[in-house]
N, C-alpha and C positions, 0 to 999 in steps of 0.2 A: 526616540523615534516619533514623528510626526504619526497626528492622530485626526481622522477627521467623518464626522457622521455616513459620509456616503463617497462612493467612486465618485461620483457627479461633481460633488466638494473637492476631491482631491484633485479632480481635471481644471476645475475653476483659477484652482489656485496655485496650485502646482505647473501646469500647461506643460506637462512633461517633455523634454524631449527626445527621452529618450523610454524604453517599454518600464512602466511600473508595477511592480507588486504589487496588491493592496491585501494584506492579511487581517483577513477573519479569527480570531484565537476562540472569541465563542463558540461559534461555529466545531470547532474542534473541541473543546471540553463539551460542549452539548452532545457530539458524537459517541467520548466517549464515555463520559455517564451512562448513555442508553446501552452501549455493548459491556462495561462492565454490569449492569445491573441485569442485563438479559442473557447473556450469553451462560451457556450452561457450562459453563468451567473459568479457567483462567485464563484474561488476554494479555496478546504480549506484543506491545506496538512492532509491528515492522520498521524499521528506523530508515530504511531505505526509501522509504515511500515520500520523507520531507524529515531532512534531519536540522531545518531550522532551530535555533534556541527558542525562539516565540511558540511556535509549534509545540514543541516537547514541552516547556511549563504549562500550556494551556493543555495538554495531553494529563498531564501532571496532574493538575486540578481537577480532571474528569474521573483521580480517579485512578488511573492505569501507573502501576506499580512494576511492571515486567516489561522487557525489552527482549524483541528479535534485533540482535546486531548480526553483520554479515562480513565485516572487516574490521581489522586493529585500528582502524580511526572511529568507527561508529563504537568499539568497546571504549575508548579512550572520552569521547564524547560524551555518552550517559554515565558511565561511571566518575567522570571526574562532575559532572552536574547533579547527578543524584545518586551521592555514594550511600549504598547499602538497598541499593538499589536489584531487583533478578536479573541477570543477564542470561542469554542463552546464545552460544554463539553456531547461528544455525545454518551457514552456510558448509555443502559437503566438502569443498576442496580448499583447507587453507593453508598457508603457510608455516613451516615449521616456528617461522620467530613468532606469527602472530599469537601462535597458538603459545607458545610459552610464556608468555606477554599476558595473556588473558586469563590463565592459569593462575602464574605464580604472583601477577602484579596489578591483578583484578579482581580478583577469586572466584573467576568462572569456570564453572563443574560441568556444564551441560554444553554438550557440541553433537554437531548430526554427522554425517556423514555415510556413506553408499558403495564403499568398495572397504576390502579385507586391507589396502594399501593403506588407507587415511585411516582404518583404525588402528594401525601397528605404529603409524606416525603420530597420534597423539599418545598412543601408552610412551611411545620411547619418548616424546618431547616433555612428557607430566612426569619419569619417571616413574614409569607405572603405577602410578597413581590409584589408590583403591576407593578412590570416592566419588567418581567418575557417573554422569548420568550420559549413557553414549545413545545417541538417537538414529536408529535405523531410516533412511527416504527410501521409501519403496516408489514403485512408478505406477502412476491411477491415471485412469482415462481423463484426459482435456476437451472433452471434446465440446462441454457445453460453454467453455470461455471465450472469449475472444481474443486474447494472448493465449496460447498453447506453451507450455512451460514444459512439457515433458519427454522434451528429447536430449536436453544437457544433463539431466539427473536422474536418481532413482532407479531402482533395482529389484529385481522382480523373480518371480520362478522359484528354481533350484537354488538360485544363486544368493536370494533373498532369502530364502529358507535356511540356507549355511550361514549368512552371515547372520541372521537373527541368533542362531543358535552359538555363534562364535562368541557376540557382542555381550549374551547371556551369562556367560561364563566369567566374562570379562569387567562390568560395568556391575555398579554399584545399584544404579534405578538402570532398566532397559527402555526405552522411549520406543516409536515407531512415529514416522510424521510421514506427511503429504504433501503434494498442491496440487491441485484441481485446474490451475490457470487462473489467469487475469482479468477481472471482472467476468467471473462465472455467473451467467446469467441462468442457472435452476439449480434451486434446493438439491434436486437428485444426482448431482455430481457427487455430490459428499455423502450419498447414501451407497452411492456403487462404491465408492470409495473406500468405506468403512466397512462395507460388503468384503472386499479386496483383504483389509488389514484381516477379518476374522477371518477366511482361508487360510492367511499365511502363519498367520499362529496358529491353528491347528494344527497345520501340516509341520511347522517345527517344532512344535509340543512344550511352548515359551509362556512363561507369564511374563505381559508388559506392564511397567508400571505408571507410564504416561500414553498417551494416543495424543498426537500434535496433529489437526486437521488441516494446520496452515492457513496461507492466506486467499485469498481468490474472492472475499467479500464486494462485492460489486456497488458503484455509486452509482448517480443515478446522470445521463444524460440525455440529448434529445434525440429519439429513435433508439435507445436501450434505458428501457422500463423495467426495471425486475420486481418480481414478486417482494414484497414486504419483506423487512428484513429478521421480523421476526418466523414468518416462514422457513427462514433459512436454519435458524437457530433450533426451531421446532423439529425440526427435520433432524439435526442433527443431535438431539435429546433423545429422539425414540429410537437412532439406531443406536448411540450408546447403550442405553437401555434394552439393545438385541442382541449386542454384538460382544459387550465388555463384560457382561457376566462369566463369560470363560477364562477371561484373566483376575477374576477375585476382588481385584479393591485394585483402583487406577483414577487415574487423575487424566483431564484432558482440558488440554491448550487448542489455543489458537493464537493468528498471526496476522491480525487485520492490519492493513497498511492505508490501502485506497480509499476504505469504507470511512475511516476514523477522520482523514485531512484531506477529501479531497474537496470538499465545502467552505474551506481553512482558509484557501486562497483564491484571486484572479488575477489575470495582468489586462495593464490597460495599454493599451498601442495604438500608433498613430498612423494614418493614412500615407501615403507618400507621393502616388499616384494610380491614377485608374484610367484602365483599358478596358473599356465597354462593361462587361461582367467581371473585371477579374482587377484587384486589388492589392496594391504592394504595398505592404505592411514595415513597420519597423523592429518585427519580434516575428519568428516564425518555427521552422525545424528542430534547426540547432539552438533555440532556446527554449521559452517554457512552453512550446507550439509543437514539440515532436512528438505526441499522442495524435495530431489531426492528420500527420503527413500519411509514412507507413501504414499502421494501423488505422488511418482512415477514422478517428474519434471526430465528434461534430460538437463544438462547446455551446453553451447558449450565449451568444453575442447578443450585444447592443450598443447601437451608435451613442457615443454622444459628442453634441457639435457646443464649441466655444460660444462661436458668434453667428449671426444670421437664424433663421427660423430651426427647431429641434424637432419640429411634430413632424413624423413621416408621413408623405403622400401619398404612400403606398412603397409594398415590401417586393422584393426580389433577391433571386438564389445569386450570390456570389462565391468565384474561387478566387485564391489568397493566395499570394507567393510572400516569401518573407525576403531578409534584406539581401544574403547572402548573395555570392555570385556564383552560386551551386544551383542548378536549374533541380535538385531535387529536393529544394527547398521550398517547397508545394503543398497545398491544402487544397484537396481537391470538392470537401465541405458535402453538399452545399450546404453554405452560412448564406440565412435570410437576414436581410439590411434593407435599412428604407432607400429606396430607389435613387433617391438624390443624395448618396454617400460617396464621396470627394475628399481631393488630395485635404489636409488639414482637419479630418474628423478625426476623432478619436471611437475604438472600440473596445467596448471591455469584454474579454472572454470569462467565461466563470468554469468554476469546478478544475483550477487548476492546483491546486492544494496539494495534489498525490502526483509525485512526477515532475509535474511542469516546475518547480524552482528547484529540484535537486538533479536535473538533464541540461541545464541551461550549459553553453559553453561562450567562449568567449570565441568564438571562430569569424574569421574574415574583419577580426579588432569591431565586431558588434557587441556592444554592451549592455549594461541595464543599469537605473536608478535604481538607489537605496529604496529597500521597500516601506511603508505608509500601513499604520490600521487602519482601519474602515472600521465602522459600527452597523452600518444596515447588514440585511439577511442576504445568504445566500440565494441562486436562483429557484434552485430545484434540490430540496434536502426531504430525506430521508429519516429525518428524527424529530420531528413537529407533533410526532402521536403522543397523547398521554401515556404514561409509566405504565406495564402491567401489573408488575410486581416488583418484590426488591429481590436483591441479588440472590443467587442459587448458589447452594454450595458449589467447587471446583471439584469437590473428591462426590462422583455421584452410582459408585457401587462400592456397599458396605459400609457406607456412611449412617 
């Protein structure tokens, strides 16, 4: 793989013509250095967030030893690259062959799941297997994320309460996990949160032996600023510390996807033409651009131009259509660009590392070049603070 100091270097020389990757891997072991050393348990890459092989060694290197996979190709993936490796397979609904696959041909113990149905389907596909870590999703307020994750999953009430007490009976370690949503912008999501999980053991009179907080750790963009991320971590130290004294001695995970890669990558794309304010791009929705369309994400862009003068003359709010011949393949931004940005510039968006290379599709036969390292910094990161401390035990009652 081509390597080169800067995006600016790779537009020089490259002159792309078609949308390029340019992958940061520092970026991403810097990431997770900081959350394994901070995080007050054990983390467990989300693999969905960029299941790149660059990605995952430079995940490697930072450090992170434990894997969320959600499908028999992402258990197929870490475990044939880092075998002896934790997997947890943590998606609630899978299929019977997957699950026998990651059992018998992977040796993975730990699965989630949210209805009385998927847990009778993994006892019968493990042959009731007694060594089973079975992870209850209950459903917690979304409300402070901006992906809302909580209406396809998790389980609640009565009904949470039965099945906690089923799964008790049943499983070897009893788990309970969450998710807050996607780029949860306040600490106190995960405090109601964990508020939630200590009623529901109460009220079914369980000891758990894991607490999964999940994922929902937030990067950083322009117009969502979140609080430090050690805030987030702190916060969720002291309700342990409130909440997990009634289960005895427990262990808690998490499931950082966005926070660990999304600094990892950018893509650089070319102008095509322009219509007063609005910009047709040769990468958009349907590739590593589908975080700006729907959900309305705003990436930090900046031009860079081949030939003629680079210094901007002054800046102005642009909207972006991508190549497709899908009119909802829109960006509706706004993305600040120097005012004299024209068919043949190039722009590089950043903070595409989470999502944007693992959504890309190949629709309407638009493609992408082989992706390039890059060595300079990301735009806007999150992990430039000195160290606090080293790593915290994972087991943090009765320890």
């Amino acid at each position: 793989m081509q390597r080169f100091p800067s995006a600016v270097e790779a537009v020089a020389c490259r002159r792309p013509e078609l949308p390029l990757a340019c992958l940061r891997p520092h970026a991403a072991t810097r990431a997770a250095q900081y959350f394994v050393d901070r995080f007050p348990g054990k983390s467990l890459y989300a693999v969905k967030a960029n299941p790149d092989p660059i990605i995952l060694d430079a995940l490697w290197a930072g450090g992170i030893r434990a894997f969320d996979v959600a499908s028999l190709n992402e258990v197929m993936l870490v475990g044939e690259r880092f075998p002896g490796a934790h997997m947890a397979f943590m998606h609630p609904v899978k299929s019977r062959h997957a699950i026998r696959r990651a059992y018998f041909d992977y040796g993975i113990r730990d699965f989630s799941l949210d209805s009385e149905a998927e847990l009778e389907k993994i006892l019968a596909v493990t042959d009731n297997a007694t060594d089973l870590g079975l992870f209850v999703r209950i459903a917690v307020d979304n409300s402070d994320a901006l992906l809302s994750l909580s209406r396809k999953f998790g389980v609640d009430g009565a009904e949470a309460v039965s099945l906690l007490q089923r799964v008790r009976h049943r499983a070897a370690r009893l788990g309970i996990c969450f998710h807050v949503g996607s780029q949860s912008m306040h600490p106190q999501a995960w405090v109601r949160a964990l508020q939630r999980v200590q009623q529901l053991i109460l009220r079914a009179g369980v000891v758990a032996d894991v607490i999964d907080v999940g994922g929902g750790f937030p990067a950083r963009y322009p117009g969502l600023e979140p609080p430090s991320m050690d805030q987030y971590f702190d916060a969720i130290e002291r309700m342990c510390e409130e909440v997990l004294p009634i289960t005895y001695t427990c262990d808690v995970w998490a499931e950082p996807g966005r926070a660990l890669v999304a600094e990892a990558a950018t893509v650089l794309t070319r102008v095509e033409l322009r219509k007063g304010d609005t910009l047709y791009l040769n990468e958009g929705t349907y590739g590593a651009l589908f975080d700006a369309g729907g959900p309305g994400f705003v990436y930090p862009a900046r031009r860079i131009r081949v030939e003629g003068p680079n210094e901007p003359t002054g800046m102005m709010p642009f909207r972006l259509y991508g190549p497709t011949c899908d009119s909802i393949d829109a960006m509706a931004g706004p993305f600040w660009l120097p005012q004299d940005t024209d068919e043949g510039d190039y722009i590089e968006f950043d903070m595409l590392g989470a999502y944007g290379m693992a959504l890309r599709t190949g629709f309407n036969g638009f493609m992408t070049e082989a992706p390039v390292i890059v060595e300079d910094e990301p735009a806007m990161s999150l992990y430039t603070a000195p160290r606090r401390h080293t790593a915290r035990p994972a087991r943090l009652i009765g320890s």
